[in-house]
C-alpha positions, 0 to 999 in steps of 0.5 A: 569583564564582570567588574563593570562596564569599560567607557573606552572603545577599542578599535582594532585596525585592520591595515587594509582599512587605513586609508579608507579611514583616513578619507573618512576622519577627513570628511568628518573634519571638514563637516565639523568645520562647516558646523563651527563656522555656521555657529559663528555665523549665527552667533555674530549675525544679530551684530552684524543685522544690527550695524547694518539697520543702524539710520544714517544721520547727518551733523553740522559743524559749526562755531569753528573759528572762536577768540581766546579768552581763557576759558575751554571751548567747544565747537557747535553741533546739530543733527537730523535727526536732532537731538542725538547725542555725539561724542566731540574729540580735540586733537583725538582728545575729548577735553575742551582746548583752550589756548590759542591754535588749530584742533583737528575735530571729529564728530561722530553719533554716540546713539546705537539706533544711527550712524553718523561722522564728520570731522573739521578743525576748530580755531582760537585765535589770538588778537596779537601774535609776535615773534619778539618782544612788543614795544607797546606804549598804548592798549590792546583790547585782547590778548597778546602770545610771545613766539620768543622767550624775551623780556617785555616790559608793560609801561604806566600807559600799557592796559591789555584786557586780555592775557599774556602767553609766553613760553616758559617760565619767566620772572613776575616783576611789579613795580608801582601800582600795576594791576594783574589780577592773575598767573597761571601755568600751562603744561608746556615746558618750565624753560626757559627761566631767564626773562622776565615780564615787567608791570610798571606804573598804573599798567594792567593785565589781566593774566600772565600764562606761562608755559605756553608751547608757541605754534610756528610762525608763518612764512610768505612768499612774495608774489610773483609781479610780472613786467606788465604790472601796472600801477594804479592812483585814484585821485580824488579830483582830475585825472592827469595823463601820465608820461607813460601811461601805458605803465600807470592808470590815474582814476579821476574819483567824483564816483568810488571806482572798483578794482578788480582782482589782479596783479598790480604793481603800486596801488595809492589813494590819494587824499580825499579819494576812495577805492573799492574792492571786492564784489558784493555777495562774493562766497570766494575772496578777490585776490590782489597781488601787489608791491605796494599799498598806500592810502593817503590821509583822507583816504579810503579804501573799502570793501564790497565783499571778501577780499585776500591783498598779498603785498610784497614790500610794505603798506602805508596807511593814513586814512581808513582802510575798511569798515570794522563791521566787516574786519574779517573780510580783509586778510592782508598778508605782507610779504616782506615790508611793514605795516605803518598805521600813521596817526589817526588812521583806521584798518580793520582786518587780519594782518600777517606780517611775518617779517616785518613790523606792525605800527601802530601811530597815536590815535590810530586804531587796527581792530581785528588780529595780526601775527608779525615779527614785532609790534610797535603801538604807541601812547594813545594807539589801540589794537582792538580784537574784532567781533567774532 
């Protein structure tokens, strides 16, 4: 014991003192438990005081539907208070997209003072998206996506401002003085290789983009058109009783008559005659169920308001179907038939035919975005991208 002072406490144990020591180190243990949690507590609370002061803030969305044009886009974004900052994610990823498709979008404050989320989808669209390959002889004021790796040839007369999108990586062909001011690669698969786009003559493009992973074609479903559906014919001058006239309503025309949303079976203008759809200041689309459409030449056919037409046969136009100004207040959506734009016709609108056609006569002009089977436009016809 004289060699110094021993650090090590000796506890001798009397058996009849174990239990009451038991309940005793229990005790302890329990209390150092409190203390551990009550330092964690105070630890995490400025964490947790500072989540719970954050100030809510509000964000606004908007620019979500844009054309493409090549370039990366970016949707809109205002705050209240304005002027935080936000971090913006595309498909959960923060670059900028720039082919044509729908992104999901989440917004969300990047300012530890508030709090704030809210998420959207953003959507480029394209002027022309086909599943084979375009029989075009005229001009599209836009860009042009292939669904099907196919061969396209680009005659002399063929001028498309915009870009070429196919999947794959097909040969580059020119032949004569056509004009292409680029190509680029996308990061979709290299196959197939066996195809090729072919310039001919003067024609001009701006760019071929290859590697281009398509999206899916759409599918329609033909409307439901019960027993009752009548037919409907405008006609410019008299109207004529009709041998069933409980089956057919004929509308005399010195004043455009309106037509109401509904179910219908045929519905024809006859030349020099006019219809109106829609309702002014409408914020929902009128909705028409048809087997058929057709406007005569002379014929008009115009909107009041925003307006879906879902026609299950075909459509037949030789007049003017629309105003341009309002190109996307009309979705016409074809079911089974084909769109057939006679020469020096006019529509303007958003075209899905799935599975069918879109022609395009001489002289006639469809301005805004249509997604079909395949595309005919002939020599002097024009598919123009609307304004946003």
């Amino acid at each position: 014991m004289g060699r110094g002072v021993s650090n090590t406490l000796l506890l001798i144990i009397m058996p009849e003192r174990t239990s009451v020591l038991r309940r005793s180190l229990a005790v302890m243990t329990a209390c150092l438990g409190v203390l551990v949690a009550a330092r964690s507590v105070r630890a995490d609370a400025p964490a947790v005081e500072a989540a719970a002061t954050r100030r809510p803030a509000s964000l606004t969305l908007y620019a979500l539907t844009q054309p493409y044009d090549g370039t990366r886009k970016s949707i809109g974004v205002a705050t209240a208070p304005a002027g935080l900052p936000v971090t913006v994610t595309y498909n959960g990823d923060t670059a900028l997209p720039v082919l044509p498709g729908r992104y999901d979008v989440v917004a969300a404050v990047a300012d530890g003072r508030y709090r704030g989320m809210v998420s959207a989808s953003l959507t480029i669209t394209v002027t022309a998206f086909v599943r084979h390959a375009p029989q075009c002889d005229g001009e599209i004021n836009g860009s042009l996506e292939l669904a099907t790796p196919e061969s396209v040839t680009l005659t002399d007369s063929v001028a498309i401002s915009g870009d070429l999108l196919v999947p794959g990586s097909p040969s580059l062909l020119l032949a004569g003085l056509p004009m292409i001011a680029d190509s680029r690669d996308e990061t979709g698969s290299p196959e197939p290789r066996d195809y090729s786009i072919s310039l001919n003559g003067s024609s001009v493009l701006r760019c071929l983009v290859r590697r281009v992973q398509p999206p899916m074609m759409p599918s329609l479903a033909a409307p439901d058109l019960p027993a009752t559906a009548r037919d409907v014919v405008v006609n410019s001058f008299t109207a004529t009783a009709s041998a069933n006239a409980a089956d057919r309503s004929t509308v005399a025309a010195p004043v455009a008559p309106h037509l109401d949303g509904g179910t219908y079976r045929d519905v024809s203008v006859q030349a020099g005659a006019e219809l109106i759809l829609g309702h002014a200041g409408a914020t929902a689309p009128d909705v028409y169920a048809l087997r058929s459409l057709a406007l005569h030449e002379g014929a008009s056919l115009q909107l009041a308001g925003p307006v879906v037409l879902v026609v299950s046969d075909g459509v037949d136009i030789k007049g003017d179907c629309n105003d341009p100004a309002h190109a996307r207040w009309l979705t016409l959506a074809i079911a089974k038939g084909d769109l057939d734009l006679g020469p020096g016709a006019t529509l303007s609108g958003l075209v899905l035919a799935p599975a069918g056609c879109v022609a395009i006569a001489n002289d006639a002009v469809l301005v805004g975005e249509i997604t079909s089977d395949t595309l005919l436009i002939d020599r002097t016809g024009l598919l123009a991208e609307s304004a946003p």
